[in-house]
C-alpha positions as CSV (number, residue, x, y, z in Angstrom):
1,X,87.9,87.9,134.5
2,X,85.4,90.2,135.1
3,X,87.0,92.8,134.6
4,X,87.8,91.9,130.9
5,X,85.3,93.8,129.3
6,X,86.4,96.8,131.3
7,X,90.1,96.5,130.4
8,X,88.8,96.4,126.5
9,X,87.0,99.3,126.7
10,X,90.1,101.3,127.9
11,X,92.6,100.3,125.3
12,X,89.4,101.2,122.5
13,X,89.2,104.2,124.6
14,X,93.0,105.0,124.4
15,X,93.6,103.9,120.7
16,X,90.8,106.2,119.7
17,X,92.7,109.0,121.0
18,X,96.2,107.9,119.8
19,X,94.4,107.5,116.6
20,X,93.7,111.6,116.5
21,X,97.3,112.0,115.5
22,X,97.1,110.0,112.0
23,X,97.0,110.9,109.0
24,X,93.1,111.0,107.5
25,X,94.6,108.7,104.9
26,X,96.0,105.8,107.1
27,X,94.1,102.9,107.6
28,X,92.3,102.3,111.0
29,X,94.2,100.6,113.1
30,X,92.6,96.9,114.2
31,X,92.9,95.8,117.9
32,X,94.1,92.1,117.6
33,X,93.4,91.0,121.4
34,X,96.2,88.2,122.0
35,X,94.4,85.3,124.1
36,X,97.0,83.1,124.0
37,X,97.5,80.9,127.3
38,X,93.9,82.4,128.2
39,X,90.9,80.0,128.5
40,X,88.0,80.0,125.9
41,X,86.0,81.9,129.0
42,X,88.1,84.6,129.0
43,X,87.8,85.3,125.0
44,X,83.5,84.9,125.7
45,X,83.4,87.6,127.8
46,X,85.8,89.9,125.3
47,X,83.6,88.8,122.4
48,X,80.3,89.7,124.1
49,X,82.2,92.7,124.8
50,X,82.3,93.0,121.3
51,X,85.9,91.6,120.2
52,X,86.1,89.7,117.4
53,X,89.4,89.8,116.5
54,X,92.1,87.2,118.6
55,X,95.4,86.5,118.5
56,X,96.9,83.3,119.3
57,X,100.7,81.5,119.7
58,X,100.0,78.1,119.5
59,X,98.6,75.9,116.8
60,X,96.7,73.1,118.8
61,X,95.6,75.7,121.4
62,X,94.5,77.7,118.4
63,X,92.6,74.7,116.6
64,X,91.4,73.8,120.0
65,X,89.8,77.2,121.2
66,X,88.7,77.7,117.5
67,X,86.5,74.4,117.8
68,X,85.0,75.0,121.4
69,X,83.9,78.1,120.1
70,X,82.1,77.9,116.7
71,X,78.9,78.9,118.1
72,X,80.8,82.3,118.5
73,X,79.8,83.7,114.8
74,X,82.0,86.5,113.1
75,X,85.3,85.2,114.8
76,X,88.9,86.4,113.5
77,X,91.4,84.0,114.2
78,X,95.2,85.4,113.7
79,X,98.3,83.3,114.3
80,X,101.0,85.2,115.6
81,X,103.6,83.2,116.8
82,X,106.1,81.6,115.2
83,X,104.9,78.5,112.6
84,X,106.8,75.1,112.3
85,X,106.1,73.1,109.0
86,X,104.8,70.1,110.8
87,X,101.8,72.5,112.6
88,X,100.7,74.3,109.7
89,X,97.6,72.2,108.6
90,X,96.5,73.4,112.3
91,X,96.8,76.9,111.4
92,X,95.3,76.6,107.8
93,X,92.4,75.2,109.2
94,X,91.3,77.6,110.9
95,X,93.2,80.7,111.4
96,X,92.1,84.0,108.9
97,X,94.9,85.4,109.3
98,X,99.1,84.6,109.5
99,X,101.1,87.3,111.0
100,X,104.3,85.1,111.4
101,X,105.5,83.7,107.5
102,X,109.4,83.9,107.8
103,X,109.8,80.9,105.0
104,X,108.8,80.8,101.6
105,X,108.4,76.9,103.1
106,X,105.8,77.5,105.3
107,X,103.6,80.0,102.9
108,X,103.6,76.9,100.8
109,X,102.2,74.4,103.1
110,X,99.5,77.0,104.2
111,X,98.8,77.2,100.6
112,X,98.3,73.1,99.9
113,X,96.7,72.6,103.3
114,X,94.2,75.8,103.1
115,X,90.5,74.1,102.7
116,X,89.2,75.1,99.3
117,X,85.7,75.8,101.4
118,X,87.7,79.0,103.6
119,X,88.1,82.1,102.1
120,X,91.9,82.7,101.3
121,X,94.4,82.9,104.1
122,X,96.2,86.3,105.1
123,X,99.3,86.6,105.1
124,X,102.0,89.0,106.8
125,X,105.6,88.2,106.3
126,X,107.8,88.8,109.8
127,X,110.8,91.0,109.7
128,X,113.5,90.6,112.4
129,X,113.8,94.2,112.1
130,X,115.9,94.1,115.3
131,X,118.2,91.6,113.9
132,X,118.0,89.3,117.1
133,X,119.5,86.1,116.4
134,X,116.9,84.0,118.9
135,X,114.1,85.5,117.1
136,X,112.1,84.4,114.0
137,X,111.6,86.5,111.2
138,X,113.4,87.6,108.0
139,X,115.8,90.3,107.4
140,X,114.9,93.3,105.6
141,X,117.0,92.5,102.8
142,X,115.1,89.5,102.6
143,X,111.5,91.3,102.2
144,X,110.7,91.5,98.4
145,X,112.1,88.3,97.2
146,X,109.5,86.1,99.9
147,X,107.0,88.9,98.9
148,X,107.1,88.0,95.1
149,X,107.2,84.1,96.5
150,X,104.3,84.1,98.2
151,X,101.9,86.4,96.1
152,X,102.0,83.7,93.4
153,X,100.5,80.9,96.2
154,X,96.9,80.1,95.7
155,X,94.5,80.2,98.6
156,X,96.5,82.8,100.2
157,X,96.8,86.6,100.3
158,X,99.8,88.7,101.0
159,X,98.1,91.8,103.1
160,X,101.6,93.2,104.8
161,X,104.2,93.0,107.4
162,X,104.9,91.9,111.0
163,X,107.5,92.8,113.5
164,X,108.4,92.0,117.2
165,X,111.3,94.5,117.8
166,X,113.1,93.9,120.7
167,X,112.5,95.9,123.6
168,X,114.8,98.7,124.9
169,X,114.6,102.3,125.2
170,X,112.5,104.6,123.1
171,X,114.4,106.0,121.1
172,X,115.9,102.9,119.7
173,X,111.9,101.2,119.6
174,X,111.1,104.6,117.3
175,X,114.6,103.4,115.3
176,X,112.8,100.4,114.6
177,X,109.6,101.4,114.4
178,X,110.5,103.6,111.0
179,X,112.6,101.4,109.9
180,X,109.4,99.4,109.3
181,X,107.0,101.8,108.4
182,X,109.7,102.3,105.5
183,X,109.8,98.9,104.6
184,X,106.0,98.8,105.0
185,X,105.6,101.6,102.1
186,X,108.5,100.1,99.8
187,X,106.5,97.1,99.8
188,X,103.3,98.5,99.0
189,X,105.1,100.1,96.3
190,X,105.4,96.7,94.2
191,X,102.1,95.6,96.5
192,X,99.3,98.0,96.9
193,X,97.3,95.7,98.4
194,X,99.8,95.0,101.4
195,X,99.0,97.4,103.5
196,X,98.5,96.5,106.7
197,X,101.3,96.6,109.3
198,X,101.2,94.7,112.9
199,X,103.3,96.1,115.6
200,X,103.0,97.4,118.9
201,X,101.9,95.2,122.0
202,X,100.8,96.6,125.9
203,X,103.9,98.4,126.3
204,X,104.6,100.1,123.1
205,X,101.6,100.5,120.9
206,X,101.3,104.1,121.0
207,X,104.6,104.5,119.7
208,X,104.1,101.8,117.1
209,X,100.9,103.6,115.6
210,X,102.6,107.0,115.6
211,X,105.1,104.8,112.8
212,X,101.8,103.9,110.8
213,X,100.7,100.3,112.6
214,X,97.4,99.5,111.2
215,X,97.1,96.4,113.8
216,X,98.5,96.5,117.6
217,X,98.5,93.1,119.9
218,X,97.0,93.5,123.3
219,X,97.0,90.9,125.6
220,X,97.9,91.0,129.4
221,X,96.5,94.6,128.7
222,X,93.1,93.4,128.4
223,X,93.3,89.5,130.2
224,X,96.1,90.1,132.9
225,X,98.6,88.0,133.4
226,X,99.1,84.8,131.3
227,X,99.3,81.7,132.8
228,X,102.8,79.6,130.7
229,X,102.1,76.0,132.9
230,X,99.6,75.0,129.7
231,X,99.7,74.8,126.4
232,X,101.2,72.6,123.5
């Protein structure tokens, strides 16, 4: 693990530089480090490194790490993975942010579980922009009509769009890549406030942030290999 801190100072290193490329206009693009699988160790030695963003897959392992480590101040919790109705009070608890919405269902019980006390939840809605049929996520055509849905939930926040494409070659990753990036700036068009767009993980984020990402999802980049034999 001790190299951790190391490994997080390259991918800062390396998105700075891939960030030369954008536009002065686009948003900074956030480093979401994905700890999932990883002990609450491993995400003290990122945060003194001075992480504060995580990403987890799991909603008890997300409650769980998210109450061993209150002393940690400033902590950004996203869920990233995909949500079942009967774990969402979990994920209201005490995630900031939802990358994962694929249900209008689901945005609902975040809404009524959401403690008044929290600021308001963050929502991105996921697009199954490679139309894989084992995958979660909407379909594009889908987009606006879960959009208008959940902007009208209290205690939440629609801030954008997620996507996992699947992996191939590069040009059809770039395929999908646009493909987002356009759906990304049709809904901003009813939505100015969504902007934010999370795509990209250890193997493709350069490419994703050349197609306007504004977060990328680092894990085995910056904590090695993950370890499957625990969690929920």
């Amino acid at each position: 693990m001790n190299n951790i801190a190391e490994q997080l100072a390259l991918a800062y290193q390396k998105l700075a530089k891939n960030s030369e490329q954008r536009p002065n206009s686009a948003n900074a693009a956030q480093l979401i480090a994905v700890s999932k699988t990883q002990p609450a160790s491993a995400i003290e030695i990122a945060y003194q490194a001075g992480q504060r963003q995580f990403g987890e897959n799991y909603p008890q392992e997300l409650a769980s790490k998210a109450l061993t480590l209150t002393h940690l101040t400033g902590l950004e919790w996203h869920f990233i993975g995909p949500l079942q109705s009967n774990k969402t009070r979990l994920v209201a608890e005490h995630a900031s942010w939802v990358h994962s919405v694929d249900r209008l269902k689901i945005a609902q019980r975040l809404s009524e579980q959401r403690p008044a006390a929290l600021a308001d939840l963050q929502i991105l809605l996921q697009i199954n922009i490679s139309n894989e049929a084992a995958k979660s996520g909407i379909a594009p055509a889908e987009m606006l009509a879960l959009a208008a849905a959940v902007n009208t939930l209290p205690r939440l926040q629609l801030r954008g769009l997620m996507a996992i494409p699947a992996p191939g070659d590069q040009q059809q990753l770039a395929a999908d890549f646009a493909a987002m990036q356009q759906l990304s700036t049709q809904l901003q068009d009813h939505y100015p406030h969504a902007t934010e767009l999370s795509m990209g993980m250890s193997d493709d984020w350069p490419l994703a942030l050349s197609y306007g990402a504004t977060m990328i999802r680092l894990g085995t980049a910056i904590f090695g290999a993950r370890n499957y034999d625990k969690h929920e």
